[in-house]
KOLGUDO-875250 format. One record per residue (C-alpha): residue number from 1; x, y, z. Coordinates in nm, 2 decimals, padded with zeros to 4 digits. Layout:
% KOLGUDO-875250
<r NUM; <X; Y; Z>>
...
% end
This chain:
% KOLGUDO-875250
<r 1; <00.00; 00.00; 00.00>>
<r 2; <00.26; 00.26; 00.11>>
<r 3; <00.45; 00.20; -00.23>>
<r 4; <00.14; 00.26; -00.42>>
<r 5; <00.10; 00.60; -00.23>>
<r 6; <00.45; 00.69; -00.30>>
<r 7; <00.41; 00.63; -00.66>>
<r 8; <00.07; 00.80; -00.71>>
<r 9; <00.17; 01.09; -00.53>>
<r 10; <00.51; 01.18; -00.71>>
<r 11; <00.30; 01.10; -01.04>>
<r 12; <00.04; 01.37; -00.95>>
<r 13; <00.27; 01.58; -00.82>>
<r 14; <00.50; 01.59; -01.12>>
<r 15; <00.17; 01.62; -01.34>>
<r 16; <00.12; 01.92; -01.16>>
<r 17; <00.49; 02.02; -01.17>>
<r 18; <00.48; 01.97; -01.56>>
<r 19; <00.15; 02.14; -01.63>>
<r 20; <00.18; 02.41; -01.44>>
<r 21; <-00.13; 02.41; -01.27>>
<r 22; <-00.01; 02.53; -00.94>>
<r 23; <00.31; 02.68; -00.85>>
<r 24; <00.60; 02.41; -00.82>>
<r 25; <00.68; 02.47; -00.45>>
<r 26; <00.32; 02.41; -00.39>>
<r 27; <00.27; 02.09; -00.56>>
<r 28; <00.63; 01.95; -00.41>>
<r 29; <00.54; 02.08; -00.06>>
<r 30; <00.18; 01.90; -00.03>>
<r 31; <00.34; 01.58; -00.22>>
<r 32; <00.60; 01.54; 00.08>>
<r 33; <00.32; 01.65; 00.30>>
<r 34; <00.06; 01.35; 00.20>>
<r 35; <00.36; 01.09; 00.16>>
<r 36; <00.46; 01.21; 00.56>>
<r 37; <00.13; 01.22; 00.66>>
<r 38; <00.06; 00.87; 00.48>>
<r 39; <00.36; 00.70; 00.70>>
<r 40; <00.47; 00.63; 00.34>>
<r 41; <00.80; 00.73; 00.56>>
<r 42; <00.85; 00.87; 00.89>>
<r 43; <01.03; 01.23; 00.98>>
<r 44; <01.32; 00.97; 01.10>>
<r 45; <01.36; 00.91; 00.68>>
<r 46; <01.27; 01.20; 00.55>>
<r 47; <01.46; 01.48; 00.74>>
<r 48; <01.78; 01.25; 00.90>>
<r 49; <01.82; 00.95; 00.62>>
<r 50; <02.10; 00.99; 00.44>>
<r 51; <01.98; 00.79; 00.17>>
<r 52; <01.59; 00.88; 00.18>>
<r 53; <01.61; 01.24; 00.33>>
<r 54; <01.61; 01.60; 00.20>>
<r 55; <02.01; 01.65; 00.10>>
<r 56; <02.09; 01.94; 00.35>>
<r 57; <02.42; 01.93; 00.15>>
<r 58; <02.26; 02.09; -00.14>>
<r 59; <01.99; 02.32; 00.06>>
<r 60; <02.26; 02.48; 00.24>>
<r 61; <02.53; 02.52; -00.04>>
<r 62; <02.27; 02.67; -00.22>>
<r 63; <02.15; 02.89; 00.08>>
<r 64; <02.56; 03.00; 00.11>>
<r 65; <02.59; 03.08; -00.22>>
<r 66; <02.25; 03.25; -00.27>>
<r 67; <02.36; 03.52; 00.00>>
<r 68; <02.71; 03.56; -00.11>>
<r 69; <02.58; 03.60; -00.42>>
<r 70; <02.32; 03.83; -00.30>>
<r 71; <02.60; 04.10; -00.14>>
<r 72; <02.87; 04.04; -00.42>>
<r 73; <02.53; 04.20; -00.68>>
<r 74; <02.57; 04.52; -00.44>>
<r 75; <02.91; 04.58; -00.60>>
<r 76; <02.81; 04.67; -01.01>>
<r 77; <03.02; 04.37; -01.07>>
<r 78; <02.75; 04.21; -01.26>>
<r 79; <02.66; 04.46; -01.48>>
<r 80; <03.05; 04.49; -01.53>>
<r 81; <03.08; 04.17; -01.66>>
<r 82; <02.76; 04.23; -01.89>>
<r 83; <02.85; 04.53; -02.03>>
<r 84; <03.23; 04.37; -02.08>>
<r 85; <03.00; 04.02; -02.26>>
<r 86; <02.82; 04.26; -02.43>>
<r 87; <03.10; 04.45; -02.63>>
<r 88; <03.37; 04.16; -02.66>>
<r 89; <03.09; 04.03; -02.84>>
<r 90; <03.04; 04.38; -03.10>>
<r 91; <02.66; 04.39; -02.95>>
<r 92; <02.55; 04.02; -03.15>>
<r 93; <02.31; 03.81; -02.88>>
<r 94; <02.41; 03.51; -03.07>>
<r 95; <02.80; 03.58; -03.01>>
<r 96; <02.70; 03.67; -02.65>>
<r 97; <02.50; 03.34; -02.58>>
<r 98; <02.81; 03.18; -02.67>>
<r 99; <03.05; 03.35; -02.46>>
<r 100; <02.80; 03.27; -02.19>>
<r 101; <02.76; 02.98; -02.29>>
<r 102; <03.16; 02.86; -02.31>>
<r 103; <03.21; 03.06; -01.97>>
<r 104; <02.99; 02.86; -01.80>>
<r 105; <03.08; 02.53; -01.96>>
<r 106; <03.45; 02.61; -01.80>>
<r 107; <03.38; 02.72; -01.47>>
<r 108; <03.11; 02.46; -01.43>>
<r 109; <03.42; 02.23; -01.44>>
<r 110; <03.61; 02.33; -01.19>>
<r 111; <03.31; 02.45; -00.96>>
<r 112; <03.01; 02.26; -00.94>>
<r 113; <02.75; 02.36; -01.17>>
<r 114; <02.48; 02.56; -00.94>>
<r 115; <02.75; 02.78; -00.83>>
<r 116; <02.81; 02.84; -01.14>>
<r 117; <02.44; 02.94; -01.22>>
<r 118; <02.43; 03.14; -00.95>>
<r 119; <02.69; 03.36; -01.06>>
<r 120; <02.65; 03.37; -01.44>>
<r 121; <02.25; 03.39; -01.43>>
<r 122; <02.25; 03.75; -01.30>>
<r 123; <02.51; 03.85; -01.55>>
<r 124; <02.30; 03.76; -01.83>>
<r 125; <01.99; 03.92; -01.73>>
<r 126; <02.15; 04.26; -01.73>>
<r 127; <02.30; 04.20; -02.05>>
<r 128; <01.99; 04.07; -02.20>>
<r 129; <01.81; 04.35; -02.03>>
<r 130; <02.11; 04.58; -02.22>>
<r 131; <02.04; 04.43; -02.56>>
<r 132; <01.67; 04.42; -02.53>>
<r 133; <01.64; 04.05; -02.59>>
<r 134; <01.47; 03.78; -02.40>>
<r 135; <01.66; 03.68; -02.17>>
<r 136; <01.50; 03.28; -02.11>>
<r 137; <01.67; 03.10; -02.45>>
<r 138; <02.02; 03.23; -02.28>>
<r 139; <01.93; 03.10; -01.96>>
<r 140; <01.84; 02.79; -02.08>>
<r 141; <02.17; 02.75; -02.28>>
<r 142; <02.39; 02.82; -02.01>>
<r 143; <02.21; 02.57; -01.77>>
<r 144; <02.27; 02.26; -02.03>>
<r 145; <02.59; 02.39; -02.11>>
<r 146; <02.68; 02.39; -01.72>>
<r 147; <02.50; 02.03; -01.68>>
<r 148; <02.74; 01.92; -02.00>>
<r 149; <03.05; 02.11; -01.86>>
<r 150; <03.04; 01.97; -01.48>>
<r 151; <03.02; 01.65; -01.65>>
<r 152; <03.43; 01.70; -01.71>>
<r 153; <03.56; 01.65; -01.37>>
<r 154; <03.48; 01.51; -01.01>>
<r 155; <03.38; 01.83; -00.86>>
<r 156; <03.19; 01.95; -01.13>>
<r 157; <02.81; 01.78; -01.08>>
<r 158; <02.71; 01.65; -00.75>>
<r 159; <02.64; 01.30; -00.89>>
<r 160; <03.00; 01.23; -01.00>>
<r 161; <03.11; 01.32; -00.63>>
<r 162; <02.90; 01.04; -00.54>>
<r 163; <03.03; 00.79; -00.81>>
<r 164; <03.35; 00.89; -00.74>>
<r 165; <03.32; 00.80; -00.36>>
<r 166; <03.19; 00.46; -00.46>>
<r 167; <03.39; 00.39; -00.75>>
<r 168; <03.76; 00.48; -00.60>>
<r 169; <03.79; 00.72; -00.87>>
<r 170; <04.02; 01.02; -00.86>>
<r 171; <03.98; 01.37; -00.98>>
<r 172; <04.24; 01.29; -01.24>>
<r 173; <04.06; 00.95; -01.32>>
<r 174; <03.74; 01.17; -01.40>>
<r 175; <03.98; 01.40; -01.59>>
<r 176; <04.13; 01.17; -01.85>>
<r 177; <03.79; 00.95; -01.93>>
<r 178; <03.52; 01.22; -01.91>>
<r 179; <03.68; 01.56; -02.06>>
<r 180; <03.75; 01.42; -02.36>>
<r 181; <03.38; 01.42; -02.45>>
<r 182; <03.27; 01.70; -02.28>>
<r 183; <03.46; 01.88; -02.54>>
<r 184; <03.31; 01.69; -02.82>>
<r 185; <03.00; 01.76; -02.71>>
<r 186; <03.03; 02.16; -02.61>>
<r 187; <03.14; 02.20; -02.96>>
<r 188; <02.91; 02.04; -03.11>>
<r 189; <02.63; 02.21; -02.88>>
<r 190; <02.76; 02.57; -02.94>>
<r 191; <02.70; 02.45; -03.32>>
<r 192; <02.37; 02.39; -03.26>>
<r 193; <02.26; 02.65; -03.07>>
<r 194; <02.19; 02.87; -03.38>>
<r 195; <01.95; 02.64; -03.47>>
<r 196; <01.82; 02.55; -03.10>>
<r 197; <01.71; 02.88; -03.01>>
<r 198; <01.63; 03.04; -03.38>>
<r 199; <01.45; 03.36; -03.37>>
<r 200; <01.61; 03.45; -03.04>>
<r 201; <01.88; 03.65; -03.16>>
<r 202; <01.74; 03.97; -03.29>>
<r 203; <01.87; 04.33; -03.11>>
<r 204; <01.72; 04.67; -03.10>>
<r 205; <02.00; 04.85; -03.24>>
<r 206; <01.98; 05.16; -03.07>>
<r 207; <02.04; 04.94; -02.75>>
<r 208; <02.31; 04.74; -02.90>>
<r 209; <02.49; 05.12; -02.97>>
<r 210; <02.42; 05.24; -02.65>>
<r 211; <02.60; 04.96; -02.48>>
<r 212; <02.90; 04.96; -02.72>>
<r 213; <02.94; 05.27; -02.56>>
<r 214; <02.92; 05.25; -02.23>>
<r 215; <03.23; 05.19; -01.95>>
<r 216; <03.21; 04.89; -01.80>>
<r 217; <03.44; 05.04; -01.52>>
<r 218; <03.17; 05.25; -01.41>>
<r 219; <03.00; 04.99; -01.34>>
<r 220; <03.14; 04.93; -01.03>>
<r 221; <03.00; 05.15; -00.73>>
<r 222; <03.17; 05.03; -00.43>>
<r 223; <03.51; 04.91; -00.49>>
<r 224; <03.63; 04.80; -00.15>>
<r 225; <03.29; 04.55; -00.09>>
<r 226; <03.42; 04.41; -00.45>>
<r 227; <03.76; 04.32; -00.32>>
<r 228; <03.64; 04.17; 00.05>>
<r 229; <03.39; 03.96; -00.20>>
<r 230; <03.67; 03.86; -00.45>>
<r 231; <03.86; 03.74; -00.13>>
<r 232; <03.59; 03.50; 00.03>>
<r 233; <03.52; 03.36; -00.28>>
<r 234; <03.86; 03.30; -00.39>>
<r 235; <03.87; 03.11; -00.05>>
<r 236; <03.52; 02.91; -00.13>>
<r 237; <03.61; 02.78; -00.47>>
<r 238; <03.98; 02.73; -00.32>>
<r 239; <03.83; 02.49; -00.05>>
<r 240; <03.58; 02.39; -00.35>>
<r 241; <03.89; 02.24; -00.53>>
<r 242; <04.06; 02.15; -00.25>>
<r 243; <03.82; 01.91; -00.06>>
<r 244; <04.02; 01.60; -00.11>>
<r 245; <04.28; 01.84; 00.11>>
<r 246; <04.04; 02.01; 00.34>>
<r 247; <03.79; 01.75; 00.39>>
<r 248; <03.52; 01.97; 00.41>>
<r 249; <03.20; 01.95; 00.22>>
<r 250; <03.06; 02.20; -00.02>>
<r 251; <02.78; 02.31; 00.19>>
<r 252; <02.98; 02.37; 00.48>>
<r 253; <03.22; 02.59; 00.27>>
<r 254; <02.95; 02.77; 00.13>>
<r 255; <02.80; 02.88; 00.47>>
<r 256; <03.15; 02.98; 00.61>>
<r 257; <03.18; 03.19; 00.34>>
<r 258; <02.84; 03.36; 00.37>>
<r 259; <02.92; 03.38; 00.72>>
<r 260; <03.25; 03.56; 00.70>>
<r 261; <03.11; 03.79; 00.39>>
<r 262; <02.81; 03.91; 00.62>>
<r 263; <03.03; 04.01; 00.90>>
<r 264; <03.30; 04.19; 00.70>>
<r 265; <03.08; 04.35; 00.46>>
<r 266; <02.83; 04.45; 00.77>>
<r 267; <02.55; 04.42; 00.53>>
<r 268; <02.20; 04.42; 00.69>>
<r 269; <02.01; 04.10; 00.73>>
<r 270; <01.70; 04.23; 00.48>>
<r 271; <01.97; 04.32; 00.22>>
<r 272; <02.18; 03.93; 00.20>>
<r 273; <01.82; 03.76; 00.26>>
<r 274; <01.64; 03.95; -00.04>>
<r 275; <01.88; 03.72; -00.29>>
<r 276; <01.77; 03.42; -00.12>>
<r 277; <01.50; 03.22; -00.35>>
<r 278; <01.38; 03.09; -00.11>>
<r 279; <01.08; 02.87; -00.29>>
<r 280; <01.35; 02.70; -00.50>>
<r 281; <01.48; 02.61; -00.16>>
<r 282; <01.14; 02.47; -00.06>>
<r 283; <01.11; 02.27; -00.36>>
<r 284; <01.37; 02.10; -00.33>>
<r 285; <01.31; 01.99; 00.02>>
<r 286; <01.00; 01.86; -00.11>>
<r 287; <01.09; 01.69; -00.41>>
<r 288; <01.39; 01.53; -00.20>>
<r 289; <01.13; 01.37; 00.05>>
<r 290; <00.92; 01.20; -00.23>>
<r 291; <01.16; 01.08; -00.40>>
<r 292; <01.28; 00.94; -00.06>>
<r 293; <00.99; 00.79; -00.07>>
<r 294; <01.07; 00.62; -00.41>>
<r 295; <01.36; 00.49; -00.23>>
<r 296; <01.24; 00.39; 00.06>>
<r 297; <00.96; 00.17; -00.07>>
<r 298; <01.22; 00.00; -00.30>>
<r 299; <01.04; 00.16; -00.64>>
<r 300; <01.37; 00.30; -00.77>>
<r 301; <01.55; 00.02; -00.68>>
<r 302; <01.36; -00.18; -00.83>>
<r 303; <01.37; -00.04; -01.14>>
<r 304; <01.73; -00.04; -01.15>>
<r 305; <01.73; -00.36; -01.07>>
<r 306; <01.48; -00.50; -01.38>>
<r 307; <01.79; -00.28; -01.59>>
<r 308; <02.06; -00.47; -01.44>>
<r 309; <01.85; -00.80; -01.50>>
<r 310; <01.80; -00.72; -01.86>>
<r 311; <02.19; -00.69; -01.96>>
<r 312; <02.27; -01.08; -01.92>>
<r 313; <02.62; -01.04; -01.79>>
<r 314; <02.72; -00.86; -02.15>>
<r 315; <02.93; -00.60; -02.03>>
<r 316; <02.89; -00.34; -02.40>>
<r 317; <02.46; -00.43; -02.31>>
<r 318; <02.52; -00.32; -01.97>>
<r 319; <02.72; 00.00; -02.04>>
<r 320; <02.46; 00.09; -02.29>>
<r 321; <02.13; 00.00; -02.08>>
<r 322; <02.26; 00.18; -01.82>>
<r 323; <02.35; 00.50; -01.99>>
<r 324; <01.95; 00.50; -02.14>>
<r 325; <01.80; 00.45; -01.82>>
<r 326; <02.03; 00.73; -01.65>>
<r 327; <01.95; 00.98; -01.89>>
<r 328; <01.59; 00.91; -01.89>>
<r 329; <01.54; 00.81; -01.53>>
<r 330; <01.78; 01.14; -01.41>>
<r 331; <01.58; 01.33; -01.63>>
<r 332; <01.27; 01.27; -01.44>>
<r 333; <01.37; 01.27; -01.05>>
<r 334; <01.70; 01.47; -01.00>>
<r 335; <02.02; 01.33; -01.13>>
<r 336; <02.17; 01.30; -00.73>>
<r 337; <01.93; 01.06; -00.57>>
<r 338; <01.89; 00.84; -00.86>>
<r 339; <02.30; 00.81; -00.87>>
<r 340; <02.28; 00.75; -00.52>>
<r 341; <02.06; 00.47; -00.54>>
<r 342; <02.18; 00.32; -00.86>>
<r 343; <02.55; 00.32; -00.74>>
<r 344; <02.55; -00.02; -00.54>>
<r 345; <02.37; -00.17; -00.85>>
<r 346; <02.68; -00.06; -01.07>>
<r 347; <02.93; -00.17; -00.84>>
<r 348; <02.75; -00.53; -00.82>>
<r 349; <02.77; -00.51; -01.18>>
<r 350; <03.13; -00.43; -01.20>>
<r 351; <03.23; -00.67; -01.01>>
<r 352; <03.14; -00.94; -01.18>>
<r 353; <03.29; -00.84; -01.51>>
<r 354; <03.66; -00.97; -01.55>>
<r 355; <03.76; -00.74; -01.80>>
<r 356; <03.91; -00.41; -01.54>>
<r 357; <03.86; -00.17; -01.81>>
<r 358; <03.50; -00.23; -01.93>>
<r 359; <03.42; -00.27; -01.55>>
<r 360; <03.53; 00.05; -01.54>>
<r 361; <03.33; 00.16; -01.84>>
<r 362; <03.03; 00.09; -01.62>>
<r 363; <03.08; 00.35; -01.39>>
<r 364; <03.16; 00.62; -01.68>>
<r 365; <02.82; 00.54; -01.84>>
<r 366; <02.66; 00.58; -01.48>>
<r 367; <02.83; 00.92; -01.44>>
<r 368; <02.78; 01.05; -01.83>>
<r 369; <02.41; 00.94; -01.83>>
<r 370; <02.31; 01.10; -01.57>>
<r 371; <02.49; 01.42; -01.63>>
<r 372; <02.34; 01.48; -01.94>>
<r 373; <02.01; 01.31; -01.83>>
<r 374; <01.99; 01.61; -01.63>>
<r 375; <01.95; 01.84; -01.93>>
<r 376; <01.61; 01.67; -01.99>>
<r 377; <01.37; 01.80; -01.80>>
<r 378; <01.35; 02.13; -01.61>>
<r 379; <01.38; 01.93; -01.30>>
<r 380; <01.65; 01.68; -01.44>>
<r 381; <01.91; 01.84; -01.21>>
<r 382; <01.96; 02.10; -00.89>>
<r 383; <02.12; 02.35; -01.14>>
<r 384; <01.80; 02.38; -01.36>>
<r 385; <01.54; 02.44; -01.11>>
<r 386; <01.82; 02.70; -00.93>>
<r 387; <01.77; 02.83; -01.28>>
<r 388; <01.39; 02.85; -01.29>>
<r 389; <01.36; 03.03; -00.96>>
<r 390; <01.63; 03.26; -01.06>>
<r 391; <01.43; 03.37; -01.39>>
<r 392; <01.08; 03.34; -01.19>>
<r 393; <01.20; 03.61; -00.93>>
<r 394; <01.33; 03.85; -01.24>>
<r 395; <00.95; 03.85; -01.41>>
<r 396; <01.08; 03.60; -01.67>>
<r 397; <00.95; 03.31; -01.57>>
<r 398; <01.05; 02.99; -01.84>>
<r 399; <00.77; 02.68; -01.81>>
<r 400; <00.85; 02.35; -01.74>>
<r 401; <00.78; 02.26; -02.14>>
<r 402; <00.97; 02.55; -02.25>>
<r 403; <01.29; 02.41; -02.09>>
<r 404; <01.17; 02.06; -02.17>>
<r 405; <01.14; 02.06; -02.54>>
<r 406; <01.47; 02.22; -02.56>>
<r 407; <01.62; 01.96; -02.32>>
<r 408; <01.47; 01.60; -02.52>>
<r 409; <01.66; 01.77; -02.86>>
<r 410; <02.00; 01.83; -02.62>>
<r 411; <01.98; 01.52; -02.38>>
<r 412; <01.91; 01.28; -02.73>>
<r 413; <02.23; 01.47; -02.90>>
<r 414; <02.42; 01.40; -02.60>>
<r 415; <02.34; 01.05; -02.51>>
<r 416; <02.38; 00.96; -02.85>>
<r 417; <02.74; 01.10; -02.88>>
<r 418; <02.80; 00.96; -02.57>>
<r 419; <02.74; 00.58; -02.67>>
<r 420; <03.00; 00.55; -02.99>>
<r 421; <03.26; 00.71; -02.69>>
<r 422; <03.19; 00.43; -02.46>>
<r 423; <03.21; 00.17; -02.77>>
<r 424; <03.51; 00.29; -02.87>>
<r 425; <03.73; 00.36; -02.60>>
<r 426; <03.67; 00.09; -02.39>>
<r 427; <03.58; -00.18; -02.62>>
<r 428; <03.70; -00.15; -02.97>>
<r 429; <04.00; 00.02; -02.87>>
<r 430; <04.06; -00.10; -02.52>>
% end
């Protein structure tokens, strides 16, 4: 009975989330609430579990980087950087989306990705605001480009910190296997996006003059707030990089960092807090308890399971089933739990395959699956729905479907460059 609630309620809730019919926070709020007040799972799961809870990891490295975020926009620096985007790219929104678009890819790399979408999403709604062009086809690009970029390395997406826990795999093992076709496939995604997002790219160009000549150093209003935020967040991505060194998690970085940044910058608890979305906080505390849920009544493990089943101890059928399912299955509940969950079922797998390399291969189809899975839907990965909120709070809000029908076309692109990698390199080749 309690699985049959937990699946009826993240169907309707997802219905809901899809269509639109209520806001998103709403629908995930009152799923969690009927799935707690169900006993589907007990506050014991679904606010302490590691494995069925909310991720307090992700709430609060959001939370820290929302308000450092939040003081750092008191500086001009964004519309610096806009007005800088803006005329490096002679006033084009095409050439500018792609400048976004490769700035995020990169940095997604070496941060992880929703601290990356933190800091680049402001910067393009002033320079879209500048240019007089919508500003939701950019924001959509630079999510999926920061989903496809944090694919690269161990730090980059949440899920490959988890694989890479599991797995034994170093940041340099991440390095040599997956960048390789992250730069296949940000090329050949900055190639499409002409096409993606045609009819997006059209300036007023009275605007477009006006920027070309404006100062970007006049931008910046308070100089000495600029250089106290340059300083903590040189220290946050440091400690970022440097967690195999520092041992400490993300989340806690992020809220030292807000912590030092409020008392330095004596900023006033109304001004760091307006930055805060704090709905996109909300939703994912409710999304995270039903798909606890999921978990916890053994729905997505069984799934996974009827996946392992089906590749017959093939090792080239298991690679490619389970780079499929990720990108479909992380596409539809949030790339982290689903990793979480499927990451024993790999490592079963693995193990029973004598062949080191294509054993390996399993866990690289794990890891590329369901970062690019996450470009599905609009709540395929953290990064996307940090996205949503972001645009939602500037009065230009993007749909679910809007982000969706963008996200099938670059998830199917993806996966499907993705599966003559894994063929090759660890089979024909190997």
């Amino acid at each position: 009975m309690t699985t049959a609630i937990a699946i009826a309620v993240f169907v309707v809730a997802y219905l809901l989330i899809a269509t639109e019919r209520i806001p998103k926070m709403a629908a995930a709020a009152a799923g969690a609430g009927v799935v707690l007040a169900a006993g589907v799972v007990g506050s014991d799961e679904a606010f302490y579990s590691h494995d069925t809870g909310i991720d307090w990891d992700v709430v609060f490295l959001l939370f820290g980087m929302m308000v450092i975020v939040g003081i750092l926009r008191r500086t001009g620096v964004f519309e610096y950087v806009a007005i800088w985007a803006a005329k490096r790219a002679k006033g084009s929104p095409l050439r500018v989306m792609i400048l976004l678009v490769l700035i995020t890819a990169v940095a997604s790399a070496f941060l992880d990705n929703v601290t990356t979408v933190l800091l680049i999403a402001p910067v393009t709604l002033l320079v879209c605001d500048r240019l007089g062009v919508n500003p939701v086809p950019f924001l959509i690009a630079e999510v999926m480009a920061s989903n496809i970029g944090g694919a690269a390395t161990l730090i980059g997406d949440p899920p490959n910190i988890i694989i890479g826990s599991r797995a034994g795999l170093t940041f340099n093992d991440f390095l040599v296997n997956m960048a390789p076709i992250v730069v296949i496939e940000l090329i050949v995604f900055t190639l499409i996006l002409p096409w993606l997002f045609r009819g997006s790219f059209d300036a007023d160009p009275d605007r477009v003059a006006d920027v070309m000549a404006l100062n970007e150093r006049e931008a910046i209003h308070d100089p000495a707030l600029l250089i106290k935020c340059g300083v903590v967040l040189a220290a946050v991505f440091t400690a970022f990089v440097g967690h195999s060194i520092f041992h400490l998690e993300p989340s806690v970085v992020a809220l030292l960092g807000a912590g030092v940044l409020v008392l330095i910058s004596k900023t006033r608890p109304k001004d760091y807090l307006a930055g805060v979305e704090w709905e996109t906080l909300l939703f994912f505390a409710g999304l995270f308890i039903m798909v606890g849920a999921l978990i916890h009544t053994g729905v997505i493990g069984t799934l996974a399971g009827w996946a392992a089943d089906a590749t017959g101890g093939n090792a080239l059928v298991a690679v490619m089933l389970i780079l499929g399912v990720s990108a479909v299955l992380s596409g539809v509940i949030d790339n982290i739990p689903y990793v979480a969950t499927m990451s024993p079922l790999v490592a079963d797998l693995s193990a029973g395959i004598a062949d080191p390399v294509q054993a390996e291969a399993l866990w690289w189809s794990l890891a590329l699956g369901a970062d690019f899975g996450g470009n599905l839907t609009a709540v395929g990965a953290s990064a996307n729905v940090v996205v949503l909120g972001i645009a939602k709070r500037a009065g230009t809000p993007i749909s679910f479907w809007e982000f969706t029908k963008k996200g099938i076309v670059v998830t199917a692109i993806t996966i499907l460059l993705a599966a003559p990698y894994l063929w090759l390199r660890y089979f024909l080749l190997a």
